[in-house]
C-alpha positions in Angstrom: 2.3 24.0 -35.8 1.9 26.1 -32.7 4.2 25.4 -29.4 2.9 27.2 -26.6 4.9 27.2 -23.1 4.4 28.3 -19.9 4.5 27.7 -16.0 2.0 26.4 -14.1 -1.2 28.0 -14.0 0.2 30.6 -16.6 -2.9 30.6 -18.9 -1.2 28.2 -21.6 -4.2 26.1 -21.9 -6.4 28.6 -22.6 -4.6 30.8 -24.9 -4.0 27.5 -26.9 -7.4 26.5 -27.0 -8.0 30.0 -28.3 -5.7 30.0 -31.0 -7.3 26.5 -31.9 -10.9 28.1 -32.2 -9.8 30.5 -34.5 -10.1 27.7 -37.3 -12.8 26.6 -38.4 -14.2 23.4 -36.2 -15.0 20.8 -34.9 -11.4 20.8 -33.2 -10.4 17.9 -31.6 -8.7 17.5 -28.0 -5.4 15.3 -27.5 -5.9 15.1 -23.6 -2.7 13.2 -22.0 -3.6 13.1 -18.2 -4.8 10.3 -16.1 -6.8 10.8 -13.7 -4.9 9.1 -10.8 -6.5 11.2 -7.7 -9.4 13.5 -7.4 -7.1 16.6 -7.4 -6.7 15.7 -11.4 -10.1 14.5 -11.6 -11.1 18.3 -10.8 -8.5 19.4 -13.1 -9.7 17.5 -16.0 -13.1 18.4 -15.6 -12.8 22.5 -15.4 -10.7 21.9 -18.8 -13.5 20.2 -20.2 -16.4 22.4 -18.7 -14.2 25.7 -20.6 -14.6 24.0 -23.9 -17.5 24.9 -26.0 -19.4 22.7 -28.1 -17.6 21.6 -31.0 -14.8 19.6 -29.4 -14.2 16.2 -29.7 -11.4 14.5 -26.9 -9.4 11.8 -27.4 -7.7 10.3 -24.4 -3.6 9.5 -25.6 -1.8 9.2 -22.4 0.9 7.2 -23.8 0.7 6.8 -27.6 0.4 10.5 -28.2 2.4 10.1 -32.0 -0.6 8.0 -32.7 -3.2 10.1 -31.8 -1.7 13.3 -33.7 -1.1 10.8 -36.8 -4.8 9.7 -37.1 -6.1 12.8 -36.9 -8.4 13.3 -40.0 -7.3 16.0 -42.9 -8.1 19.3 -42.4 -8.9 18.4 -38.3 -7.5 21.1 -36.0 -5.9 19.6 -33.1 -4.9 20.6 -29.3 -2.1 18.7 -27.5 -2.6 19.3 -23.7 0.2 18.6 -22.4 3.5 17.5 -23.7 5.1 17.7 -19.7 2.1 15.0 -18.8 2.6 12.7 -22.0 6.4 13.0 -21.3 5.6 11.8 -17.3 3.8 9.0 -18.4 6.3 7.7 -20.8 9.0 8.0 -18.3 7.1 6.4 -15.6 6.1 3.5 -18.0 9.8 3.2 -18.8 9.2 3.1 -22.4 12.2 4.4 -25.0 12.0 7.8 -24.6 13.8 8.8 -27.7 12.1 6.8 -29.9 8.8 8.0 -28.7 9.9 11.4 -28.9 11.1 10.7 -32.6 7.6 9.2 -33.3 6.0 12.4 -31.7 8.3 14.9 -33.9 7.5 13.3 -37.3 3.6 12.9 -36.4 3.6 16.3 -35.6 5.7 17.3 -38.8 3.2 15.2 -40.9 0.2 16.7 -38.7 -2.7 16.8 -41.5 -4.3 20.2 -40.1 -3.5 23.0 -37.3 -2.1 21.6 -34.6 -1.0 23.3 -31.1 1.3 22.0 -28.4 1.2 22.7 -24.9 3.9 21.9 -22.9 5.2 23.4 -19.4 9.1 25.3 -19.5 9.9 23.4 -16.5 13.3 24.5 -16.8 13.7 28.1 -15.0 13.6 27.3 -11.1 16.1 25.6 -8.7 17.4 22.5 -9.7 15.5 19.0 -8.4 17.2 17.7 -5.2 16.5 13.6 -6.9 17.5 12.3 -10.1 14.1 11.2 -11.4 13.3 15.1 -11.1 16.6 16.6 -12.6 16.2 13.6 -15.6 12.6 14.7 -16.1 13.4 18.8 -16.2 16.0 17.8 -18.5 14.2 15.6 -20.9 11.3 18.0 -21.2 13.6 20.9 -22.4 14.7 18.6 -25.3 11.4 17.4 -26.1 10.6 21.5 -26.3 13.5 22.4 -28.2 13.1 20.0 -30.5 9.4 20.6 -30.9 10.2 24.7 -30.9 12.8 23.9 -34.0 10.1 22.2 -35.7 6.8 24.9 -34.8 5.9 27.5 -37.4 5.1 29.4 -33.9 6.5 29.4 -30.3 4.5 31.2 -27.4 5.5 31.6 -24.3 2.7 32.7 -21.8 3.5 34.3 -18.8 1.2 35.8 -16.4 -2.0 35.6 -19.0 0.3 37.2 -21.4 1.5 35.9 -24.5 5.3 36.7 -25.4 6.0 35.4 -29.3 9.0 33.7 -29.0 8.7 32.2 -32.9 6.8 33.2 -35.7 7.6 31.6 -39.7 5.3 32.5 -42.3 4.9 29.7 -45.0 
């Protein structure tokens, strides 16, 4: 398992979706945004239009442990993102930790490659509301505890990858 991390617009998508195609395919794509405005509309699409053939998407918003735990053996995966999968939970007030606890050990179990991407929300100012400061905070632990679990952590910054992690098994 792979956890990359980045800012926004940083390049973490596409380095991931790199490191995915480096396995054999068809890969499949655990998408977690909604499409709540035409802004994320466009978004979705240009992801979509920079895949290639051989990708198959699978739209997991909200039961993202159950996506990653059907996956078929052998099936490399893409997560994109945790930060979005982590919004939507919040916002549908559902028990954080036990999702998150259902996401770890799905991902543990993961039957083939699998990469995370997830935004380090964590190095600007701090949130002026609580909803903010509760959601920076809860997507650090959601990365830490995914980064103690990864074989691999990148960070990408600028375009640039920066290994953070790297286990051999």
């Amino acid at each position: 398992m792979t956890l990359v991390l980045g800012g926004a617009r940083s390049g973490k998508s596409a380095h991931a979706e790199a490191l995915i195609e480096r396995s054999p395919g068809p890969w499949t794509y655990i998408a977690t945004a909604q499409a709540f405005d035409d802004e994320m509309r466009e978004r979705i699409a240009l992801h979509r239009a920079r895949r290639p053939a051989g990708w198959e998407t699978i739209d997991a918003p909200n039961d993202l442990a159950g996506a990653v735990a059907a996956l078929p053996p052998g099936r490399p995966a893409l997560v994109d993102c945790l930060t979005l999968w982590l919004t939507n939970v919040m916002l549908a007030e559902s028990d954080l930790s036990a999702e998150a606890a259902a996401l770890e050990a799905a991902c543990a179990a993961a039957p083939g490659p699998l990469v995370l991407v997830s935004n380090e929300v964590g190095l600007g100012i701090v949130p002026d509301n609580a909803l903010a400061r509760r959601f920076r905070d809860e997507a650090g632990r959601l990365n830490q505890r995914l980064a103690a679990r990864a074989d691999r952590v990148v960070m990408i910054v600028a375009g640039l990858p920066l290994t953070l992690k790297e286990e051999t098994r």
